[in-house]
C-alpha positions in Angstrom: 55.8 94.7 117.0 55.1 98.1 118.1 56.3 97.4 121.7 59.4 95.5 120.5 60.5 99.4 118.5 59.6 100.8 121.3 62.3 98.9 123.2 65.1 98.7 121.0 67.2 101.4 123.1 66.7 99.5 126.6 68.2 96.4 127.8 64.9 95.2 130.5 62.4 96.4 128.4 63.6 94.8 125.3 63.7 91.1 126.5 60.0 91.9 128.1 59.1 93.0 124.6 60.4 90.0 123.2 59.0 87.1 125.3 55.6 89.0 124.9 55.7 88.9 121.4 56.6 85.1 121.6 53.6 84.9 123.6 51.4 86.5 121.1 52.7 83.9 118.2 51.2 80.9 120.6 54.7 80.4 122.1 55.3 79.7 125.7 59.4 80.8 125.3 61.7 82.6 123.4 64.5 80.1 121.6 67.6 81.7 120.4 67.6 85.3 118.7 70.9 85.9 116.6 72.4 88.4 114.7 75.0 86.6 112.2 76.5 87.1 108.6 75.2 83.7 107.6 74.0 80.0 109.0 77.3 79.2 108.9 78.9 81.8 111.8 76.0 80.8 113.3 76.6 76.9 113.7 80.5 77.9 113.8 79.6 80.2 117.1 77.4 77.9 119.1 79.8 76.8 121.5 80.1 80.3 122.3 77.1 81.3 122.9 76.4 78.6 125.7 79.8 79.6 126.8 78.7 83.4 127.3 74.8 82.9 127.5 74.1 86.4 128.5 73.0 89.2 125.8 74.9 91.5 127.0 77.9 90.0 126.7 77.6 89.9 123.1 75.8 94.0 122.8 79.0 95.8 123.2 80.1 95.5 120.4 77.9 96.7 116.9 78.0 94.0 113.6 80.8 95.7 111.7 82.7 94.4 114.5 82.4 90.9 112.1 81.3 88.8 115.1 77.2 87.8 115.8 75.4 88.8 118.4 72.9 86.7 121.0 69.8 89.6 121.3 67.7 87.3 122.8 67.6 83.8 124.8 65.4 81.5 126.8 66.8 78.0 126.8 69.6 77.5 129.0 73.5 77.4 128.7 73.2 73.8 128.7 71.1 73.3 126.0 72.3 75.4 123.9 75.9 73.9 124.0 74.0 70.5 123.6 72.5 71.2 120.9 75.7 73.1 119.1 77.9 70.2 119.9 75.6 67.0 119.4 72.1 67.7 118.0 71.9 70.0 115.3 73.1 67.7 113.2 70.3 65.6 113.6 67.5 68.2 113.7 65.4 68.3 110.9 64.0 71.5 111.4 67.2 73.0 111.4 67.8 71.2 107.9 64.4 72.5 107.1 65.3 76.0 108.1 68.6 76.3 106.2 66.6 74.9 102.8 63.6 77.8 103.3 66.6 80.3 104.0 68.4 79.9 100.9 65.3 79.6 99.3 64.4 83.1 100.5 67.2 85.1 98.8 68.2 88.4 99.4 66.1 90.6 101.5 63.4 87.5 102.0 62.7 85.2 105.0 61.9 82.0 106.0 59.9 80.5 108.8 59.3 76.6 109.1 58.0 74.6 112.2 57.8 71.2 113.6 55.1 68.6 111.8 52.4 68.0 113.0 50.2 64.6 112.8 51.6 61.2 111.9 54.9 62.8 111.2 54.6 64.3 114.6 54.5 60.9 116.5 57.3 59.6 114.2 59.6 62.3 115.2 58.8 62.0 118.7 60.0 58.5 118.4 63.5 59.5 117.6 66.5 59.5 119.6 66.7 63.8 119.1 63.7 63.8 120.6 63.8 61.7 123.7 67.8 62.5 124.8 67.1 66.7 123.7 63.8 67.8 123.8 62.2 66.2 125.8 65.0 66.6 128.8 65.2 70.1 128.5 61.4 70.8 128.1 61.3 71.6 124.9 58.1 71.2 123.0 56.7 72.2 119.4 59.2 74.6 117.6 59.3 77.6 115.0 62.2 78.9 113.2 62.6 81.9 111.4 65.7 83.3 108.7 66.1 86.3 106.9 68.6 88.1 104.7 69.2 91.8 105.7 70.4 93.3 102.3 71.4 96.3 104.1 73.8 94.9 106.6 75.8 91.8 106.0 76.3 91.4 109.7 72.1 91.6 110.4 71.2 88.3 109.2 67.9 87.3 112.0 67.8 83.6 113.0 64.7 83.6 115.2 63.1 80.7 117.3 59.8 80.4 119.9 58.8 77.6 121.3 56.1 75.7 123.4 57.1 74.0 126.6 54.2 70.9 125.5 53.6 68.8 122.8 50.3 69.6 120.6 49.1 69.7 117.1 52.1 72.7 116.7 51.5 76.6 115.9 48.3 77.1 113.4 49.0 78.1 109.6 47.9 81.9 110.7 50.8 81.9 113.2 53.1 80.9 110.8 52.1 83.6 108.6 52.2 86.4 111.1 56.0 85.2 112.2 57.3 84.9 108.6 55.0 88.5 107.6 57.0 90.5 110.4 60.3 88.7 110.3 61.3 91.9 108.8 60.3 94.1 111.0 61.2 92.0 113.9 65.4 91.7 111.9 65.0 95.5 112.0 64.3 95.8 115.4 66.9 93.2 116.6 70.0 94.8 114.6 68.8 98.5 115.8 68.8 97.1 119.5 72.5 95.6 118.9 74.0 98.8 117.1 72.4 101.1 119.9 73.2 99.4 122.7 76.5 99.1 121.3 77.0 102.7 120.9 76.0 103.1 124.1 78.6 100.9 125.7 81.7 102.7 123.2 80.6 106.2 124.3 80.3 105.5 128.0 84.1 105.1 127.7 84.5 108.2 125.7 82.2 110.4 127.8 84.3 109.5 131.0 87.5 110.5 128.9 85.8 114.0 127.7 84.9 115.1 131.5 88.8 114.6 132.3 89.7 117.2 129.4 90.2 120.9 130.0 89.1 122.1 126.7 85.7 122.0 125.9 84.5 118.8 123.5 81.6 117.4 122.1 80.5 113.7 120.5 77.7 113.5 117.7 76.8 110.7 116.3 76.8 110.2 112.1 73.3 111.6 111.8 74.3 114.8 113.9 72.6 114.1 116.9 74.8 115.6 120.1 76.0 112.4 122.3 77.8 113.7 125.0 79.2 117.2 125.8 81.7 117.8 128.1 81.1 119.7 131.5 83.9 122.1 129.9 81.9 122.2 126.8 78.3 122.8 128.8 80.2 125.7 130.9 80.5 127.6 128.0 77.3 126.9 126.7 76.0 129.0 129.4 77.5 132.2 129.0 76.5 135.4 127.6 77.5 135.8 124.0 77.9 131.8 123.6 74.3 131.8 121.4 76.0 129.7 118.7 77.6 127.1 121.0 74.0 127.0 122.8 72.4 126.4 119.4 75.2 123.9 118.2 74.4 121.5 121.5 70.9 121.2 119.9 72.0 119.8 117.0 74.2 120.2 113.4 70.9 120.4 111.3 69.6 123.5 113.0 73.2 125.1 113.3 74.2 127.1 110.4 75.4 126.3 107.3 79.4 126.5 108.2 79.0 124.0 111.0 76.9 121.8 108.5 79.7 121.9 106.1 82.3 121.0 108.9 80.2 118.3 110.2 80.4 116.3 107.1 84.2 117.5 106.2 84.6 115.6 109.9 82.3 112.4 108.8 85.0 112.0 105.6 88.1 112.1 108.7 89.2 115.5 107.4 90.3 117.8 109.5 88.6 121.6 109.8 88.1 124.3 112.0 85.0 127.0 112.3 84.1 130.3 114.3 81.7 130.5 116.8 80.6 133.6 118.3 82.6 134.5 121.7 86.0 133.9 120.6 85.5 130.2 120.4 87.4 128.3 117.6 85.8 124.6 116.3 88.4 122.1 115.6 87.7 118.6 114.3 89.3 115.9 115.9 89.6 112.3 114.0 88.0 109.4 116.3 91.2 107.5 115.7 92.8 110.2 117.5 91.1 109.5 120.4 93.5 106.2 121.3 96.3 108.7 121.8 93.8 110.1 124.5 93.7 107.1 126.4 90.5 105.8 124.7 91.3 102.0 123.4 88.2 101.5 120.6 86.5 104.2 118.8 83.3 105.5 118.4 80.9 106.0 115.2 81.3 109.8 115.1 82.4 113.1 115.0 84.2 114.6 117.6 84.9 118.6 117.8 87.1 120.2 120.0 86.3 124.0 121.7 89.2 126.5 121.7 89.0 129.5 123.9 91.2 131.9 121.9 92.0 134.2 124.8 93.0 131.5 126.8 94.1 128.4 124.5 95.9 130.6 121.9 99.3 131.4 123.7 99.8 127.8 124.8 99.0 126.4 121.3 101.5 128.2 119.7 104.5 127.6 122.5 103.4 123.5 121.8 103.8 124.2 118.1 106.7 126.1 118.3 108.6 122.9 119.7 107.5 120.8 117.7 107.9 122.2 114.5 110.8 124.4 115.1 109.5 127.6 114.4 111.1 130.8 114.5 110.1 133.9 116.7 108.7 135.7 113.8 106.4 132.0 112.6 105.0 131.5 116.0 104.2 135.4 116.2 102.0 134.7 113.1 100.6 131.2 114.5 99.7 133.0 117.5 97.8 135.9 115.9 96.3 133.7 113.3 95.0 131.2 116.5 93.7 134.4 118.1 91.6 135.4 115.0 93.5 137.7 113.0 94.2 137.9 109.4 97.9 137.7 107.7 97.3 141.3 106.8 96.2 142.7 110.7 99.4 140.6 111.7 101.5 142.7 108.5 99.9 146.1 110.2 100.2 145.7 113.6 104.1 144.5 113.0 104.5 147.2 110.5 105.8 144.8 107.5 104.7 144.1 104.4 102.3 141.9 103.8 104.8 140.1 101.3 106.7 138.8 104.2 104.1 137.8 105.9 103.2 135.7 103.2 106.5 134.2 103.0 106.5 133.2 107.1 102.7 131.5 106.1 104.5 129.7 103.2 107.4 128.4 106.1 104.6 127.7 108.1 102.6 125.3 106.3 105.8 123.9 105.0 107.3 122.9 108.3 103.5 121.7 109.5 102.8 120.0 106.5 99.6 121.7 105.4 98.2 123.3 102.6 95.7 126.1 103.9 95.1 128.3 107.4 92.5 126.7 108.4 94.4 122.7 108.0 97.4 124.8 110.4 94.5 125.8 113.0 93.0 122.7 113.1 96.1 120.9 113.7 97.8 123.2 116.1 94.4 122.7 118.4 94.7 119.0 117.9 98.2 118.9 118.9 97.4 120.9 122.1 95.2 118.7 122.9 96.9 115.5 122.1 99.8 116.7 123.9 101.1 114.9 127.4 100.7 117.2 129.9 104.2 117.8 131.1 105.1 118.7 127.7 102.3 121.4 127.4 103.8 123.3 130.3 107.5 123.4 129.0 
């Protein structure tokens, strides 16, 4: 089990891992390993599977999707759509299966196998037998079930089997299979949601290296994903310590960054300093479609404005868009490069109390409620911009 965890993240290594561990229950083969919501998506999806009999066909996409997943397979195409079509029907074990499933309950498992003895050589008389099994070199059998209480799309249906005939899988195999069905469900829906991840952000890195403006990916536990060359650029210049610290992870960041990592989990948006004149803007996954990107990612996704450079043309895109007069992009601007309402009262000589009123037009015509909801969606709306636009 140890070496099946160990391969959850790797597409070679984990079918390796899994035929070995068939071999270790006294199994020549690995059946059929699905992820489902229930026995009957998986009877209902068959057809489908000998259609596309490939694992990775099914891995790209992770079990909230709604649709099972094939994490494992060693009889062939043919069989398989033999069997969905024309012989489950009139397999016992399958019956037997489905009883010990339901039987199991929530969170349990259930693992049955063919008879052995007198009721051995009766079912070898029968017609499932002798036009299925036996054609497709298909010996003794073990299935397993279990109920994933966690995940309504990780229900396990397991099978191994021998490529002879014998007296079947010993009572101590049985146990073993139906001890670590648990572990072995845990393994299997890790191995689908990671190497669906994989396959969404592969996309979404390619989009982020096309992008001027620094960005980074994290996934929901805070782990970095994929940062941008733009993003890694900046990393490594002098007075870009908190950037460099970010890209190892939210948890170690401070306490600010934490607080805007899990405003950006609950699709809020939010901005932060970093030291160097960088600004932090959250971006909403969904907003990556308008970037080109056609399915989204579990994650966060955090854009990097350069104030000295990024500032000016954010607040000529907002300006058009919103209308604003000289005086309200004068304030957007300064407020984008860092300053407070009262250094932009000073330095224009006002008071303060008109200042106030040209934040009050501001978040009026943007349709915010605080300066930091305006800077995050004046970064977001330079970046979402097309590019013709941003150089009017």
């Amino acid at each position: 089990m140890t070496d099946l965890l160990g391969a959850v993240a790797d597409e070679e290594r984990w079918d390796q891992a899994l035929h070995r561990y068939a071999v270790s229950l006294g199994a020549d083969q690995v059946g059929w390993f699905v992820l489902g919501s229930g026995p009957e998506q998986l009877a209902q999806w068959g057809p489908r599977f000998a259609q596309h009999p490939d694992p990775r066909y099914w891995l790209r996409s992770p079990s909230a999707d709604g649709a099972p997943a094939l994490v494992g397979r060693g009889v062939t195409a043919e069989a398989t759509l033999r069997y969905a079509e024309h012989y489950r029907a009139q397999d016992p074990l399958w019956d037997a299966a489905m009883a010990g499933y339901a039987l199991a309950g929530p969170g349990g498992s259930a693992v049955v196998t063919d008879a052995s003895g007198p009721a051995a050589q009766r079912f070898r008389a029968t017609a499932f037998y002798n036009d299925f099994l036996r054609p497709h070199d298909i010996g003794t059998r073990m299935f397993g079930g279990g109920q994933n209480t966690r995940h309504p799309g990780g229900h396990l249906f397991a099978s191994v089997y021998r490529l002879r005939d014998d007296e079947g899988f010993t009572a101590d195999q049985v146990r073993r299979f139906h001890a670590e069905f648990g572990a072995l469900q845990h393994a299997a829906f890790l191995h689908r949601e990671m190497l669906a991840l994989r396959t969404r952000t592969q996309g979404l890195e390619a989009l982020m290296e096309r992008l001027s403006m620094g960005m980074l990916f994290l996934d929901t536990g805070g782990r970095l994903l994929h940062a941008n060359a733009r993003a890694r650029l900046l990393a490594s210049l002098p007075g870009h310590g908190g950037l460099r610290k970010l890209l190892a992870g939210v948890p170690r960041a401070d306490a600010a960054l934490g607080a805007l990592f899990a405003q950006s989990l609950a699709g809020e948006s939010g901005c932060a300093e970093l030291p160097g004149g960088l600004l932090l803007v959250s971006l909403a996954v969904g907003d990556l479609a308008a970037l080109g990107l056609g399915h989204g990612a579990p994650g966060v996704a955090w854009v990097l404005m350069e104030r000295a450079l990024d500032a000016a043309a954010a607040a000529a895109l907002a300006r058009q868009a919103w209308r604003l007069s000289p005086a309200e992009t004068a304030l957007l601007l300064a407020l984008l490069r860092g300053q407070t309402p009262q250094d932009f009262a000073d330095a224009r000589g006002v008071r303060i109390r008109t200042v106030r009123a040209q934040m009050s037009a501001l978040l009026l015509k943007t349709g915010t409620q605080r300066q930091q909801d305006l800077v995050a969606l004046v970064a977001r709306l330079m970046l979402l911009a097309p590019g013709d636009f941003q150089k009017e």
